[in-house]
N, CA, C and O of each residue as an XYZ file, in Angstrom:
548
protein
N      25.999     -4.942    -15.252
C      24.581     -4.787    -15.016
C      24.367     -3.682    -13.975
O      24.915     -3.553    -12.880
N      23.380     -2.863    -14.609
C      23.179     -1.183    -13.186
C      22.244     -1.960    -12.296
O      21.352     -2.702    -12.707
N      22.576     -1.683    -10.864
C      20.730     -2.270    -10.257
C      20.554     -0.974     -9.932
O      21.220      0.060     -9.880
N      19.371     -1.371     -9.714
C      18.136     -0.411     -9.523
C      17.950     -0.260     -8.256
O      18.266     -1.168     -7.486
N      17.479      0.749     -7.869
C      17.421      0.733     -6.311
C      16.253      1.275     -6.183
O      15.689      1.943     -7.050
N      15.827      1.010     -5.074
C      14.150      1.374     -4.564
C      14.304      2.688     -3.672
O      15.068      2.793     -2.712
N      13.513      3.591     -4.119
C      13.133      5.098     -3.581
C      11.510      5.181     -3.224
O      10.551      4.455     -3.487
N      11.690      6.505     -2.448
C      10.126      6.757     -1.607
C      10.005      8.017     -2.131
O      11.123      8.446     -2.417
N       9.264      8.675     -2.341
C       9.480     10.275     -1.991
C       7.442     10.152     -1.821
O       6.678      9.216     -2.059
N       7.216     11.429     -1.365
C       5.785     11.798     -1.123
C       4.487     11.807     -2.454
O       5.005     11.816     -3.571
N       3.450     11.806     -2.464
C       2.580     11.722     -3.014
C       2.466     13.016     -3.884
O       2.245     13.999     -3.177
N       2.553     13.285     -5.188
C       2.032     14.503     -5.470
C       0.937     14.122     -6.733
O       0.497     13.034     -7.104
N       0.669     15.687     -7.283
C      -0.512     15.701     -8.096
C      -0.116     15.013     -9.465
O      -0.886     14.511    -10.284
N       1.488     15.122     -9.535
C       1.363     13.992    -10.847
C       1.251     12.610    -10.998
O       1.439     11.865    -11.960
N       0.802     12.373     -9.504
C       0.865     10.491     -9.373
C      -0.589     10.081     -9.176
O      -0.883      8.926     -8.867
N      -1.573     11.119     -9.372
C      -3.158     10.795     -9.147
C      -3.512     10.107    -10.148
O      -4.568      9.687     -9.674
N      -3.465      9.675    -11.127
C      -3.494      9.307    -11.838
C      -3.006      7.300    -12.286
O      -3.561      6.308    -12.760
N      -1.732      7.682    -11.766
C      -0.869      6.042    -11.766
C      -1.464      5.376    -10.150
O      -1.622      4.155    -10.184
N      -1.733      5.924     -9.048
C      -2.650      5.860     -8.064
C      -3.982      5.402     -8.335
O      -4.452      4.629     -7.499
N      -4.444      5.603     -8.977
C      -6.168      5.596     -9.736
C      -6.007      3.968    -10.708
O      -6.783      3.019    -10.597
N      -4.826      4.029    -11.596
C      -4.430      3.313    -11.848
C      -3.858      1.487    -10.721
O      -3.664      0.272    -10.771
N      -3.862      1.877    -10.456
C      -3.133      1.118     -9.883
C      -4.058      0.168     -8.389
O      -3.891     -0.945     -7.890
N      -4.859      1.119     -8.155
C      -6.163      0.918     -7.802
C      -7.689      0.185     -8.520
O      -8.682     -0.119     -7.858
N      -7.512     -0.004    -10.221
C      -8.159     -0.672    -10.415
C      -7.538     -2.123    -10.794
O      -8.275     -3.088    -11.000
N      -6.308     -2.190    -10.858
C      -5.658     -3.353    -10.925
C      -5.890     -4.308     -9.794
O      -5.888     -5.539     -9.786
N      -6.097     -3.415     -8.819
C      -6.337     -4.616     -7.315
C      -7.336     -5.376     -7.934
O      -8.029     -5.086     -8.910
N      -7.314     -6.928     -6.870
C      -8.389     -7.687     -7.332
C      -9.786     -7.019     -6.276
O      -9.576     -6.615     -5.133
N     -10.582     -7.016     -6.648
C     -11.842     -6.733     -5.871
C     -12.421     -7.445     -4.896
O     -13.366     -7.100     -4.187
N     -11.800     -8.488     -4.884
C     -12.488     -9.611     -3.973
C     -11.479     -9.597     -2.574
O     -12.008    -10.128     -1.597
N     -10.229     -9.109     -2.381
C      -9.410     -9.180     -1.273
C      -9.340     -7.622     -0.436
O      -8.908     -7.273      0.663
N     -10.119     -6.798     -1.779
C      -9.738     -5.213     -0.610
C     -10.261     -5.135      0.748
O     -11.011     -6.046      1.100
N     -10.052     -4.410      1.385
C     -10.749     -4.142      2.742
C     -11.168     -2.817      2.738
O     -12.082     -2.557      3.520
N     -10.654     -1.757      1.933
C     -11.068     -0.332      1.932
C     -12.242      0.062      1.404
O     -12.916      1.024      1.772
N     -12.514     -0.818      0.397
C     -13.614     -0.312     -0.161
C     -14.252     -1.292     -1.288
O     -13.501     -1.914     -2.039
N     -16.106     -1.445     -1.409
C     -16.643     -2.600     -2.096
C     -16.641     -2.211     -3.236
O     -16.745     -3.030     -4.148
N     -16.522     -0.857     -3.490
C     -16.411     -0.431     -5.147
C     -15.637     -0.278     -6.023
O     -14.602      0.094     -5.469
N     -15.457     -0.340     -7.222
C     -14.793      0.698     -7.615
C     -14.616      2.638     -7.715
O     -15.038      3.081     -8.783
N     -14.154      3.521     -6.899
C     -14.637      5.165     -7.458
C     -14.550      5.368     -8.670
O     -14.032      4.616     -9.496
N     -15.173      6.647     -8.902
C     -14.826      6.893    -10.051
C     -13.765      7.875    -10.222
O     -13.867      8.541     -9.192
N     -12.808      8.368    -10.900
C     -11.736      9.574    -10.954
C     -12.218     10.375     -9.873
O     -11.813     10.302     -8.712
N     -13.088     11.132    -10.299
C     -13.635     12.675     -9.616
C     -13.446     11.857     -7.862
O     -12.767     12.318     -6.944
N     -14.258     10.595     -7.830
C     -14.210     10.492     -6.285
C     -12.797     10.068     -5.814
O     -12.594     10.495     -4.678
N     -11.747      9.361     -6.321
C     -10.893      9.366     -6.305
C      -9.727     10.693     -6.039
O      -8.954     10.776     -5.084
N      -9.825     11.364     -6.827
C      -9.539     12.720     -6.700
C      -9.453     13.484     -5.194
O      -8.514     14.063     -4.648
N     -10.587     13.278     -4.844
C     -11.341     14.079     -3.510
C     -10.952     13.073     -2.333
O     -10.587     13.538     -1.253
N     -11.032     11.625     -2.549
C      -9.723     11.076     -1.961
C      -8.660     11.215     -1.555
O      -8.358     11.241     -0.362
N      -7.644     11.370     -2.834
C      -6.559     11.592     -2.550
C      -5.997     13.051     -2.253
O      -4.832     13.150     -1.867
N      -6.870     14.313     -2.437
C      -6.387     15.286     -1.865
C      -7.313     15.591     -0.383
O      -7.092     16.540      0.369
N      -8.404     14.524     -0.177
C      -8.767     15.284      1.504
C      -7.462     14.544      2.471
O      -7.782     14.261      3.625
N      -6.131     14.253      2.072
C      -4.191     13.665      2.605
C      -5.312     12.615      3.821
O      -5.820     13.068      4.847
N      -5.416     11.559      3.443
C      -6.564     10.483      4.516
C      -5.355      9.887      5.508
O      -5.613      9.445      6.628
N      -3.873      9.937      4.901
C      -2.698      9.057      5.470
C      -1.768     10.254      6.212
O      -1.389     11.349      5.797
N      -1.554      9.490      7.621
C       0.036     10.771      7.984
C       0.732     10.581      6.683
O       0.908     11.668      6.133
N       1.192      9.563      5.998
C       2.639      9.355      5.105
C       2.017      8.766      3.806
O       1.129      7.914      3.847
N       2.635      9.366      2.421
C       1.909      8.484      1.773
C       2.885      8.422      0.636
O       3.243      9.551      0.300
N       3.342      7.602      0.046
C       4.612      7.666     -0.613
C       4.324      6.998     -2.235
O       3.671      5.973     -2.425
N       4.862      7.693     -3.146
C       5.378      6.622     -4.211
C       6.812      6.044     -4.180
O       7.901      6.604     -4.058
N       6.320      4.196     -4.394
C       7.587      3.210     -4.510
C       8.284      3.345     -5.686
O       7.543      2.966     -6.593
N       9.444      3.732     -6.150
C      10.132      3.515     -7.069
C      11.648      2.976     -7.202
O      12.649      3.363     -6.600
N      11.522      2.048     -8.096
C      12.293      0.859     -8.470
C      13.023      1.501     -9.959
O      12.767      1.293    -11.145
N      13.901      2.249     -9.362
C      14.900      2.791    -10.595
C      13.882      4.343    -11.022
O      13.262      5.185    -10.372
N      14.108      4.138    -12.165
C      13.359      5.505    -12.696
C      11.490      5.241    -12.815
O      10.858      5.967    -13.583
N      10.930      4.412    -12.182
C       9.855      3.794    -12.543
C       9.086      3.969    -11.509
O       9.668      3.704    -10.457
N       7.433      4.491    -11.327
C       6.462      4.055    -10.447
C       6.196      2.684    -10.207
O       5.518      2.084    -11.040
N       6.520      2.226     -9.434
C       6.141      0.992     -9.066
C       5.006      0.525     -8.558
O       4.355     -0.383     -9.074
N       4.627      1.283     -7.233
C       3.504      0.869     -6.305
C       3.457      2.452     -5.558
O       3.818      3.510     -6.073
N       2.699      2.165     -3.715
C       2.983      2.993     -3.259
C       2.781      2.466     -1.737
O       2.743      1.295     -1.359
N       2.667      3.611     -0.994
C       2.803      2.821      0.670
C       2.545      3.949      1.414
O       2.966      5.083      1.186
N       1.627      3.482      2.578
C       1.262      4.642      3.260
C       1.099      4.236      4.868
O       1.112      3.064      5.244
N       0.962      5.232      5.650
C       1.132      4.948      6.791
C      -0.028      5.935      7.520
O       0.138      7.105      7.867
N      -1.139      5.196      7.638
C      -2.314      6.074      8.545
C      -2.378      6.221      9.031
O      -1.589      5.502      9.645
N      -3.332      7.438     10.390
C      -3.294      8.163     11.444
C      -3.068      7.178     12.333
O      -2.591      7.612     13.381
N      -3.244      5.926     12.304
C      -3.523      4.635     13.528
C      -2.409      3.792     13.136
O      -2.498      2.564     13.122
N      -1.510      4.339     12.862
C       0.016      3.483     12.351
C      -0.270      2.307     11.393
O       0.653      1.739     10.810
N      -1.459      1.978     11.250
C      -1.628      1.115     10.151
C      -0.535      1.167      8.345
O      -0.706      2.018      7.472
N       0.146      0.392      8.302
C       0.699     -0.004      7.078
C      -0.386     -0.167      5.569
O      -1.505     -0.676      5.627
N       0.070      0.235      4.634
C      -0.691     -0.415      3.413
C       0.254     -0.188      2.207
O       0.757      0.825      1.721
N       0.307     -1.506      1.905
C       1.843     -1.246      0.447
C       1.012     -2.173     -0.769
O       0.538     -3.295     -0.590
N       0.985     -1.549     -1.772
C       0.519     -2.293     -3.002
C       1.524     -1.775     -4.385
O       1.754     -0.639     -4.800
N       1.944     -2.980     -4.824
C       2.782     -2.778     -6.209
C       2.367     -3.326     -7.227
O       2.079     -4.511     -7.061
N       2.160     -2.757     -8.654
C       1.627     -3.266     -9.799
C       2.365     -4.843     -9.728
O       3.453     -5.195     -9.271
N       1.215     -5.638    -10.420
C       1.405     -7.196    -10.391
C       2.973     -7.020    -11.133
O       3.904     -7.644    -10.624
N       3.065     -6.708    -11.569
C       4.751     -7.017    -12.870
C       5.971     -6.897    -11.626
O       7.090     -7.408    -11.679
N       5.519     -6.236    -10.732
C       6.730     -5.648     -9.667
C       6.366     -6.681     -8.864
O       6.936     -6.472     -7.793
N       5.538     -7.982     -8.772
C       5.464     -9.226     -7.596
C       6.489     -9.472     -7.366
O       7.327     -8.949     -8.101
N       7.028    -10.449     -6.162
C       8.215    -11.453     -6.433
C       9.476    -10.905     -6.664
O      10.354    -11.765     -6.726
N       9.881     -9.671     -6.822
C      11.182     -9.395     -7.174
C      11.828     -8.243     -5.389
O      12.849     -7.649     -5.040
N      10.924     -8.430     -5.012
C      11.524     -8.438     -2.768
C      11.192     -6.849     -3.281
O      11.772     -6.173     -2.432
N      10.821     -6.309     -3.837
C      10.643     -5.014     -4.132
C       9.708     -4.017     -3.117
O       9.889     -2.803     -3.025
N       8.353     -5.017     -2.146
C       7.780     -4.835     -1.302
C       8.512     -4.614     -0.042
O       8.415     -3.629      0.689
N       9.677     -6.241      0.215
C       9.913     -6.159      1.583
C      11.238     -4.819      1.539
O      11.414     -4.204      2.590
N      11.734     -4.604      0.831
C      12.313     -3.584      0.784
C      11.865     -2.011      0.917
O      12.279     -1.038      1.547
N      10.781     -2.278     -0.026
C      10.116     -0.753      0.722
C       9.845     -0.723      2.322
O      10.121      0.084      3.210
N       9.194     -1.944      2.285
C       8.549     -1.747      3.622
C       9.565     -1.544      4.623
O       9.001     -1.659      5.711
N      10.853     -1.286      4.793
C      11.660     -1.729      5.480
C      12.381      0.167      5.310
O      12.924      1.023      6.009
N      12.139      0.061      4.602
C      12.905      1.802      4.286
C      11.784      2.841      4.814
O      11.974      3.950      5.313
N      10.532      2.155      4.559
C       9.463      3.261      4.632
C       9.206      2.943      6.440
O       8.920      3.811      7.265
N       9.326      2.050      6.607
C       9.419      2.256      8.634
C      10.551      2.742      8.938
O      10.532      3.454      9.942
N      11.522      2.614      8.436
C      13.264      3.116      8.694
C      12.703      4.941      8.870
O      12.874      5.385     10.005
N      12.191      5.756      8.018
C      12.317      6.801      7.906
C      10.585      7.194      8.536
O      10.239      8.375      8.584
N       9.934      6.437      8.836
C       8.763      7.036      9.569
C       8.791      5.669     10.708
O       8.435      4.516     10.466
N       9.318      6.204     11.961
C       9.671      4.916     13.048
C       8.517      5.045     13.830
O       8.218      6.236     13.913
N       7.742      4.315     14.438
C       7.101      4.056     15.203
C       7.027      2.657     16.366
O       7.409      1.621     15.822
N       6.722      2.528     17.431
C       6.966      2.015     18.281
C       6.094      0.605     17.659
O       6.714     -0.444     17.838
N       5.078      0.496     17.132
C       4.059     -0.446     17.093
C       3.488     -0.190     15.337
O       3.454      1.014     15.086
N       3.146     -0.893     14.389
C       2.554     -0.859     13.010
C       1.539     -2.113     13.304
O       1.628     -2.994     14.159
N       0.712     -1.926     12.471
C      -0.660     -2.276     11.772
C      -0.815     -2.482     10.673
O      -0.690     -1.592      9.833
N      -1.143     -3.758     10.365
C      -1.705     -4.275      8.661
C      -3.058     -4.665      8.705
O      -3.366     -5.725      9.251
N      -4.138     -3.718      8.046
C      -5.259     -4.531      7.888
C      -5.495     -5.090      6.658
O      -5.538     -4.739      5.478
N      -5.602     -5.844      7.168
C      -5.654     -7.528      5.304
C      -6.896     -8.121      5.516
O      -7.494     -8.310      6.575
N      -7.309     -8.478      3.990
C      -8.463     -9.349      4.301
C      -8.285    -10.697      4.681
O      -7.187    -10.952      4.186
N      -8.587    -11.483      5.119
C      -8.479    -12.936      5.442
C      -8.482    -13.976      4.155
O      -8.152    -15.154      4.016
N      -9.037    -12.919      3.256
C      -8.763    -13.492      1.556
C      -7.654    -13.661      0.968
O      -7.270    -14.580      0.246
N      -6.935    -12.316      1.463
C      -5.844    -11.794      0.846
C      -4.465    -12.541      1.212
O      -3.666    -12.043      2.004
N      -4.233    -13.861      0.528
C      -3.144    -15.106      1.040
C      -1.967    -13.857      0.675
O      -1.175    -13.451      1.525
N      -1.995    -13.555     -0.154
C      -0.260    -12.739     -0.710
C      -0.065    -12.350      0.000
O       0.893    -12.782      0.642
N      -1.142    -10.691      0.702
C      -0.758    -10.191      1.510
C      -0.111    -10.476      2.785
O       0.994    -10.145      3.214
N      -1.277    -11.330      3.411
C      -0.916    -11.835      4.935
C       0.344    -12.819      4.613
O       1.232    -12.642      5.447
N       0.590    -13.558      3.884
C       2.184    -14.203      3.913
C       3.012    -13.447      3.926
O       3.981    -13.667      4.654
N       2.946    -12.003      2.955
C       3.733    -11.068      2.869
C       3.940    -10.090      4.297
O       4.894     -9.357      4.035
N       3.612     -9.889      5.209
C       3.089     -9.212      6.000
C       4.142     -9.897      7.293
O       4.784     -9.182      8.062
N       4.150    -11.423      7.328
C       3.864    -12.269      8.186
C       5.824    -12.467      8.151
O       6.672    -12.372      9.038
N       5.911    -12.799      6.537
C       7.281    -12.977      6.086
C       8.169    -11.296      6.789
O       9.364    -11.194      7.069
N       7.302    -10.410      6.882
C       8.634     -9.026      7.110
C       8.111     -8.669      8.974
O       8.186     -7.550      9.481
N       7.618     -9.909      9.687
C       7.667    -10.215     10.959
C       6.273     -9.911     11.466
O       6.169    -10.046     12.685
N       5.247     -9.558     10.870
C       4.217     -9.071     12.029
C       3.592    -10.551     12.144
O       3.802    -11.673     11.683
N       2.823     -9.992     12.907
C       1.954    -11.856     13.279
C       0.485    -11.152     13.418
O       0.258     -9.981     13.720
N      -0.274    -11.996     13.171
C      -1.889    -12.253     13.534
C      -2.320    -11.643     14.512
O      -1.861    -12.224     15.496
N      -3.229    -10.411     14.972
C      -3.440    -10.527     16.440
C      -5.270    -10.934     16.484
O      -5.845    -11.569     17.369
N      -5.886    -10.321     15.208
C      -7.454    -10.522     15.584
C      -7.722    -10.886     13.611
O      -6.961    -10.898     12.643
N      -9.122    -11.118     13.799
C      -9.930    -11.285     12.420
C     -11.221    -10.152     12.603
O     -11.891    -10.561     13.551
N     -11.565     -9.425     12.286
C     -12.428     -8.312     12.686
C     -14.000     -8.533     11.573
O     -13.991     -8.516     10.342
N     -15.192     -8.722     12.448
C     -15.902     -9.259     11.911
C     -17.187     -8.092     11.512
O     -17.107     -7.153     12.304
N     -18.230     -7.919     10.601
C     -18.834     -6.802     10.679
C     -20.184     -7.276      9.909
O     -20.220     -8.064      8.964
N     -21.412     -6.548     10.593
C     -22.715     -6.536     10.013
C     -22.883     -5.307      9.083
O     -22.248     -4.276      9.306
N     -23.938     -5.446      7.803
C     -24.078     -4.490      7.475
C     -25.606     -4.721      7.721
O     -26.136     -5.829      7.798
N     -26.175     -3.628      7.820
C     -27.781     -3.148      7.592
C     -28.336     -2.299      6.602
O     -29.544     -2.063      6.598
């Protein structure tokens, strides 16, 4: 049996697309980034105004998996298509992708909805520090 091994490399223009993708698969009810769905074009203008210091595609053998990024405020964000759940494919990135971008201190913002995440989060050591609360007008 070959295993597969998990790779990072950087964001380019042929992954806007599986990105976009992969973005409407989230459930809508746990994001924190955003209440909508974009559409391509805004998406687009997204992903090239580079919003992240680091922004990587996860791959699991020859395959897009997910991706993972690391924002100006050291904040973490890793999402992998549902089929890639459960197989440690996350805690492994996450573990390679701080290995090669080190920082003293990381950040996960999760929704308080989001049980996977925050177990997931919690399981590769960070802990709880606040719940961040907000009005709109």
């Amino acid at each position: 049996m070959v295993q597969k091994i998990i790779t990072l490399r950087d964001v380019g223009a042929s992954d806007f697309r599986f990105l976009y993708n992969m973005l409407k698969e989230r459930d809508s009810n746990v994001n924190i980034s955003h209440k909508k769905m974009p559409n391509y074009t805004d998406h687009l203008k997204f992903v090239n105004s580079k919003p992240y210091s680091k922004w990587c595609i996860i791959k699991f053998g020859n395959s897009k998996v997910g991706s993972i990024y690391l924002s100006k405020n050291n904040e973490i964000g890793l999402f992998l298509k549902k089929e890639f759940y459960g197989k440690d494919i996350g805690s492994q990135s996450l573990i390679l992708f701080m290995n090669v971008n080190p920082k003293k201190r990381y950040l996960a913002n999760v929704n308080p909805k989001n049980k996977r995440s925050l177990e997931f989060f919690k399981k590769n050591g960070f802990k709880l520090i606040q719940h961040t609360l907000e009005l709109e007008n």
